[in-house]
N, C-alpha and C positions, 0 to 999 in steps of 0.2 A: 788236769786238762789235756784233751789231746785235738788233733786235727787244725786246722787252721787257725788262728788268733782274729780273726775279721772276716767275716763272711757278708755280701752283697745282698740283699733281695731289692724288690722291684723299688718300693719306700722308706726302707729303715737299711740301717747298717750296726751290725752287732761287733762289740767291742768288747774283748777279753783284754781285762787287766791282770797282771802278774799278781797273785799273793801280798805280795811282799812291800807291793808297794799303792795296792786300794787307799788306803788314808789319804794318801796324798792326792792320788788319779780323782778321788772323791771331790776334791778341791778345787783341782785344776780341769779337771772336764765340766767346773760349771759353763765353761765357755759354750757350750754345745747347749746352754740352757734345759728345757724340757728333757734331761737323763729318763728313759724307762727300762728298769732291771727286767733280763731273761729274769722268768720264775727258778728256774733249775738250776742256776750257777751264779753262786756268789758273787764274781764280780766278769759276769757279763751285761754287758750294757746293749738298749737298741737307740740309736739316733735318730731320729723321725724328719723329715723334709721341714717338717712344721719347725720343728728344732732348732732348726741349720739357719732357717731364716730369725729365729726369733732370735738366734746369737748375731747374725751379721746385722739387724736393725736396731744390738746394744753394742754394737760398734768394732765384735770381732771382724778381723777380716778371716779368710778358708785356709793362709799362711797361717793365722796363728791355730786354727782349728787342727789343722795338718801337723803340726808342730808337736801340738799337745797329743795327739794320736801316736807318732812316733816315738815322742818321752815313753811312755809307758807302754807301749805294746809289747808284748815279749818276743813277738818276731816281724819281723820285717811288715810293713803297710802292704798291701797290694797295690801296684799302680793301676787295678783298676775301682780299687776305691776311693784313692786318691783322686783320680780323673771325676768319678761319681759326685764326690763332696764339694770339687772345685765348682765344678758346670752346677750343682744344685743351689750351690750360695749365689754364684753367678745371674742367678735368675732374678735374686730380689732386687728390683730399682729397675729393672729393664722398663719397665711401665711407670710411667710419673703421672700423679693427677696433678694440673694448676690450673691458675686465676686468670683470667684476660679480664680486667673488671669483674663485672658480676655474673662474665661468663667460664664456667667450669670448662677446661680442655685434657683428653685424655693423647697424652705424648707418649712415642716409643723411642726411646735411647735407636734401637734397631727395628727400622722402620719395616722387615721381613716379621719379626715378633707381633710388630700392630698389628701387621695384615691376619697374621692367624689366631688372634685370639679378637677379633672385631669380626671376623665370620663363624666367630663360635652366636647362637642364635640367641641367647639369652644377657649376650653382652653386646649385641647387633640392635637390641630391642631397647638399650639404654644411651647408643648413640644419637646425635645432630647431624648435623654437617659435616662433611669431610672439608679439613681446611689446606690436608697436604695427608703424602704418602705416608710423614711421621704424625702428623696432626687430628685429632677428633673432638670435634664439640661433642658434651658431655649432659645430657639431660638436667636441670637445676635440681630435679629432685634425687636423681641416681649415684651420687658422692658413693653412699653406702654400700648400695648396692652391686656396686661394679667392682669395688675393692671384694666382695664377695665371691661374686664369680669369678674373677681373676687367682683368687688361691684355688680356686676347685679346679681350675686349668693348669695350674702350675707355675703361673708367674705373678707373683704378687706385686702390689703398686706400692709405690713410696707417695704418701700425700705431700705436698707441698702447697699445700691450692688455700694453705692458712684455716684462721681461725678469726669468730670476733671475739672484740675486745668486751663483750660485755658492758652492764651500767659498770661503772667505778664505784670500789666500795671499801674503803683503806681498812684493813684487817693488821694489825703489827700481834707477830708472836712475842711474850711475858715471859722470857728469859731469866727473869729476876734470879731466882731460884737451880735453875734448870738451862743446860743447852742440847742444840740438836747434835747429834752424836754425826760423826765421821759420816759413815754408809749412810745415817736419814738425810744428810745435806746432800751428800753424793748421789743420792736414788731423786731428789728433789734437783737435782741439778741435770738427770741426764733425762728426765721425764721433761722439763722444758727445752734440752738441745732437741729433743726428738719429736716434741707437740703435744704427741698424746702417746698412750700406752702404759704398762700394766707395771709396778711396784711389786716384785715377789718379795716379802722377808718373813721370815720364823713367828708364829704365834708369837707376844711378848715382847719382838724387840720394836716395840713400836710403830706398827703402820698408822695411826689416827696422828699421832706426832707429824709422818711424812705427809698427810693430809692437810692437817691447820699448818705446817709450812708453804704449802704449795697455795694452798689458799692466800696467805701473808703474801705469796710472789705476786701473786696474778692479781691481788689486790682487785676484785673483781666479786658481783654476785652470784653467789654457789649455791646449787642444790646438789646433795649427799642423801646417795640413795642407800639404804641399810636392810639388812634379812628380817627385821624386827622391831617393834615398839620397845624394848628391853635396850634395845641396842642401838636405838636411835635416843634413848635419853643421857645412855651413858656417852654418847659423843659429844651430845650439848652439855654433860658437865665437864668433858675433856676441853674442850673448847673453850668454854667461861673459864676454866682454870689457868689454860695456858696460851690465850689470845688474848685481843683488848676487846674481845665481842662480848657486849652486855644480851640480858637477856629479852630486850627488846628489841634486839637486834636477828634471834634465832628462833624460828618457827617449828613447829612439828607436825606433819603432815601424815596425820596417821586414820586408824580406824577411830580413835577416838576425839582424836584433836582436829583441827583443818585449818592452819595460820598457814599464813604466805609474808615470809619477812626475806630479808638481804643475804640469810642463809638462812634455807630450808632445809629441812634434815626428813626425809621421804621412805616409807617402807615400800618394798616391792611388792608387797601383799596390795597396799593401797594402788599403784597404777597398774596391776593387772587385773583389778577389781572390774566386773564385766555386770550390765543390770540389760538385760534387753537385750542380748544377744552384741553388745559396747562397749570399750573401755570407757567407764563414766566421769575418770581423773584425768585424763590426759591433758587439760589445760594446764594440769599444772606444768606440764611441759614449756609453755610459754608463758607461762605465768607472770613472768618475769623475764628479765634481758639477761636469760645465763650465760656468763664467762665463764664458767666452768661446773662440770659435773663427775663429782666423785660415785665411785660404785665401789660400795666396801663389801669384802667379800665373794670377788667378781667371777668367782668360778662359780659359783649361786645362782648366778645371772639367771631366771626364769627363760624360756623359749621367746615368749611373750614380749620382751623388754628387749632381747636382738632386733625385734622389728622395729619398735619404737626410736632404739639407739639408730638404728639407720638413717633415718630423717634427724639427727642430732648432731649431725658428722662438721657441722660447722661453728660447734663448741666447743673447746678444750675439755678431752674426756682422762681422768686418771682412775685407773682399776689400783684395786689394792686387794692383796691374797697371801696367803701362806703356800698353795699350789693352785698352780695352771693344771693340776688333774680335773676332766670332767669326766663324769660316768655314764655321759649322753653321747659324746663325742665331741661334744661342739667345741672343741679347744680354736678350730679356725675361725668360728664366728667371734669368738673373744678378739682375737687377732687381727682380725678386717674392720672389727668395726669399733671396738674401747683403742686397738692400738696394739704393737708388738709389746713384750716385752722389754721394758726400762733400765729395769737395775733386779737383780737377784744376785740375794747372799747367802751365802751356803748355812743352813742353820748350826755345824761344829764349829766354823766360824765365829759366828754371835758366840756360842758360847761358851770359847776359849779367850773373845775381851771380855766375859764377865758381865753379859750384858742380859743373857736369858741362863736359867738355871740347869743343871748337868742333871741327865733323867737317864734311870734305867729301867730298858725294858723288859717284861717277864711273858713268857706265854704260859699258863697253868693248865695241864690237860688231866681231864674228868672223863671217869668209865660211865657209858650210858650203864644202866641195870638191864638183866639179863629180858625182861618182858618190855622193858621200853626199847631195848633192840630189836625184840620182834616186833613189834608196831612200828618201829624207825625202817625196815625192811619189807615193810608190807606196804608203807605206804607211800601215796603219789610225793614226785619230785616237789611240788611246791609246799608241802605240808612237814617234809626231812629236814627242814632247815630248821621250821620253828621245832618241833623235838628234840632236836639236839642242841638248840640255842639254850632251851628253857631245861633241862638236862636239871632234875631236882639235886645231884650231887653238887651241882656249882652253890647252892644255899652254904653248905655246910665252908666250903672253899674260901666265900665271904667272910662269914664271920671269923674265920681262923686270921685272915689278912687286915681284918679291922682292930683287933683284938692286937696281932701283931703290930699295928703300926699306931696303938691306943696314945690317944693325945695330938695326935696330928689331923691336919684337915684332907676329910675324907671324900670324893666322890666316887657313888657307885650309880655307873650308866649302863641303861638297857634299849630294848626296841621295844618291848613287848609289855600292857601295862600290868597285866595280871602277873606276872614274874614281876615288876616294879614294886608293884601292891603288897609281895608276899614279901617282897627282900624289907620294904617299908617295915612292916611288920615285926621281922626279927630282930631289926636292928632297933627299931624305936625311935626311925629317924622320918622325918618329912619325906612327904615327895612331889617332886616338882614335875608337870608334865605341860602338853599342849592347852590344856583343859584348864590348869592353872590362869586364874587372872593375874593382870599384868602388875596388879599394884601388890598382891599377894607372893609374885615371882619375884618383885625388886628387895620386898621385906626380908624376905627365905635369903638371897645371893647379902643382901647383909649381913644381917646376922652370920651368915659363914664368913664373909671375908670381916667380919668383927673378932668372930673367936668363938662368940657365943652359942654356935653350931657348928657341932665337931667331923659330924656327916650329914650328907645330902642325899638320897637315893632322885637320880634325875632322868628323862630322859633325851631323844635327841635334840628338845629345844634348847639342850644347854653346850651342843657341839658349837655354836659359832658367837662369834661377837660378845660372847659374854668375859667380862673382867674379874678373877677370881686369883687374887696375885698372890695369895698366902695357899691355895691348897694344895698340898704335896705330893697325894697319892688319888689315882685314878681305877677303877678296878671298873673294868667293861664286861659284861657279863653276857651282852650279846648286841648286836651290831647291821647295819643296813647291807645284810648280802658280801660284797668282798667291797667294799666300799672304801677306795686308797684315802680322797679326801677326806672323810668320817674318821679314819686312822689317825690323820694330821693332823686335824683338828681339835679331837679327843686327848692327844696328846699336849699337843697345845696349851689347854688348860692349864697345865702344870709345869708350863717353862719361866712364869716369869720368876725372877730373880725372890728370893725370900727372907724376910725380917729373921726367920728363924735360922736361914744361914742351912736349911736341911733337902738334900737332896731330893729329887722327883724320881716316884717308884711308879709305875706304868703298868699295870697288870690286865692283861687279855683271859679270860677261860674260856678254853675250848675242849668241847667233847671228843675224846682220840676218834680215829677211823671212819669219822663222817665229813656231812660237806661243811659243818662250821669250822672242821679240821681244813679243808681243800678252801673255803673262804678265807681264814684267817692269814694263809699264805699270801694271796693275792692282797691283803690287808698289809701285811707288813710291806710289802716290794716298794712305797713307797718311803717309807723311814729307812730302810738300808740305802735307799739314794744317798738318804741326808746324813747316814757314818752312823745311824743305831743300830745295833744287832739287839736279837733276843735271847736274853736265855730261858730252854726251855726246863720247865718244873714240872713231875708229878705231882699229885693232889696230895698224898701222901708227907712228901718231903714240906709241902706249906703248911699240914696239918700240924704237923712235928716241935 
């Protein structure tokens, strides 16, 4: 590494860690929350605005931010990054939303700050009344939306303007067996200091636990919005197992069902469901008197559901994620409007208490053939990606890794279904796609997590929410573009802890010298945050 250790740009600040001491910096710079790895250097980091706030609204102050920059920098801070990082944390809380009765008021700590972001035009068009130089009455409807425009201007608002309390609805977590671990109490305890906002932890170490706790707190009626019918049943048996909620107690609001009980469990499929140009579900919005609404998955958040979440700002909202990665950008609309940032634990963390299973990762790179490079070179940019995704040498890759890892629980994930189809085929194994019925997909994820199926060929509807605690090995064969969370997620599968006591083996193939080689890159930058590296394998040495 040469040249300066910390360089400036307009948004982000880039952070060279020493060698020597990455494992640790990995640890302690979760303080800065949202970490994004430069692609080109191991342990350069960029800090994002967005960042800085979601650490000082989990309770960092810019001392302790500054602190941890100076432990590990190999040379000196710059003072004018330091000044950068102060004045940017500085910002969050300058703006407060509160209650005057049932009148919303927007306050400025620095009553020069109101004045210039209330002449911005689109947060001009959501005020009232002027009640003073620090004071503005705040439209009933605009909660949401003003905490919105407010980060696009650069000062983000602290809510305080509360919450209701919802019907009353006693929920006691069933401990009998089982308690909540250290961090789920901890992430459950700083998600209620703070109101609302977003729970990050590792695939596996339990976010539906940190759920039906939060639920037990607020002892209140919940609707839990989920990516899936699959994934909304397995919450209602997470929940009958380890709450006092009977099952007449718990609805499913899906494509197939439509109950409205004291906890509703909702896919996102269903409320952006549109017939007539309408969302045709939205009552379920009010369905009911919500004290709280869970959004599991909340980097998933549909575009659709931001808007909706806006007019919900006066419910206790909790997000629950493995990464605050979005591949839309909208990581601020998660922010403005589910809430900061709560609690995040580093996933080497988790699983050095033994709490998610130790996984290593492999990248396998496969030579196109010499006539599929000339058609991978002749043709258009959107058509290079699937040729070299679907690269007929990664077949043979498969089975050499199935074969090596025979007796263990297998999934092999793709994008594409005729590559799904054909891997189906050699291996002799099922395959699970979008296409799959839901009662057909519950059967298939049985049987695997039984024993009784030793592989799965699946594809991305098995990246989220799915419970699969015994399978060891993952083999991606090809994947959504450079896709960080798909990375995470995929990984995921294979962190919880295993009866077999057998590590989790991670396998990527990628075709050398093309863009699924330049994707896969931008694929991993999100597990080297989290302390995984790769190592990289010719096809050769796995054939072996």
């Amino acid at each position: 590494m040469t040249g300066p250790l910390i360089v400036q740009s307009d948004r982000t600040v880039l952070l060279e860690v020493a060698h020597e001491q990455a494992e640790d910096a990995r640890h302690d710079l979760s303080v800065f929350a949202e970490l994004e790895r430069a692609p080109e250097h191991v342990h350069t980091y960029r800090i994002t605005r967005l960042g800085l706030w979601n650490a000082r609204a989990a309770g960092h102050t810019a001392d302790d931010m500054l602190g941890t920059l100076e432990k590990y920098s190999k040379f000196p801070v710059p003072q004018s990054v330091s000044v950068d990082i102060a004045e940017t944390v500085a910002r969050y809380g300058r703006i407060v939303i509160e209650r005057d009765g049932d009148q919303l008021l927007l306050r400025g700590t620095d009553s020069s700050v109101l004045s210039e972001v209330t002449r911005a035009k689109k947060v001009g068009e959501l005020l009232g009344v002027k009640r003073a130089d620090d004071l503005w009455e705040l439209l009933p409807w605009a909660r949401g939306e003003v905490k919105q425009q407010l980060v696009k201007l650069g000062w983000p608002a602290e809510d305080h303007a509360g919450y209701t309390p919802g019907t009353p609805h006693a929920i006691d977590l069933d401990e009998s067996d089982w308690h909540l671990r250290d961090y789920q109490q901890k992430a459950i305890d700083n998600f209620f200091e703070g109101g609302s906002g977003v729970v990050v932890l590792p695939c596996g170490a339990g976010k539906t636990l940190v759920g039906a706790g939060a639920m037990a707190a607020a002892g209140t009626t919940t609707l839990i919005l989920v990516t899936n019918t699959v994934s909304a049943r397995q919450w209602r048996d997470e929940l009958l197992k380890r709450t006092s909620l009977t099952e007449d107690e718990i609805g499913e609001y899906s494509g197939s069902v439509k109950e409205v009980k004291p906890v509703t469990i909702a896919t996102y499929q269903i409320l952006t469901a549109r017939r007539g140009g309408k969302y045709t579900h939205l009552s379920l919005l009010d369905a009911l008197d919500w004290g709280l609404v869970v959004y599991d998955e909340v980097h998933l958040l549909p575009a659709p559901v931001f808007k909706l979440t806006a007019e919900l700002q006066a419910r206790r909202r909790l997000g629950l994620t493995a990464t605050l990665v979005r591949e839309d950008g909208r990581e601020s609309d998660v922010f403005s409007l589910i809430g900061p940032k709560r609690f995040d634990a580093p996933w080497k963390e988790i699983e050095a208490q033994g709490f998610i299973s130790p996984a290593s990762c492999y990248e396998v790179r496969v030579d196109l053939p010499q006539e599929a490079r000339l058609e991978y070179a002749a043709s258009p940019d959107d058509e290079r990606y699937r040729l070299a995704a679907t690269a007929p040498a990664k077949l043979d890759v498969v089975k050499h890794l199935v074969a090596r890892h025979d007796g263990e629980q297998i999934l092999v994930i793709g994008q594409y279904l005729d590559q799904l189809d054909e891997l189906a085929a050699v291996l002799d194994a099922p395959t699970l796609t979008g296409s799959t019925p839901v009662d057909e997909r519950e059967r298939l994820y049985q049987r695997f997590r039984e024993g009784d199926l030793k592989v799965l060929v699946v594809s991305k509807v098995a990246n989220f929410s799915v419970d699969l605690p015994e399978a060891t090995v993952a083999i991606q064969v090809s994947g959504s573009y450079g896709s960080r969370q798909e990375e995470a997620q995929r990984l995921g599968r294979l962190l919880r802890p295993k009866k077999s006591g057998l590590p989790a083996s991670f396998y990527t193939l990628v075709s050398r010298d093309t863009v699924d080689q330049d994707f896969a890159q931008n694929r991993q930058r999100f597990l080297a945050e989290q302390g995984y590296s790769y190592t990289i394998l010719d096809s050769p040495v796995v054939a072996a």
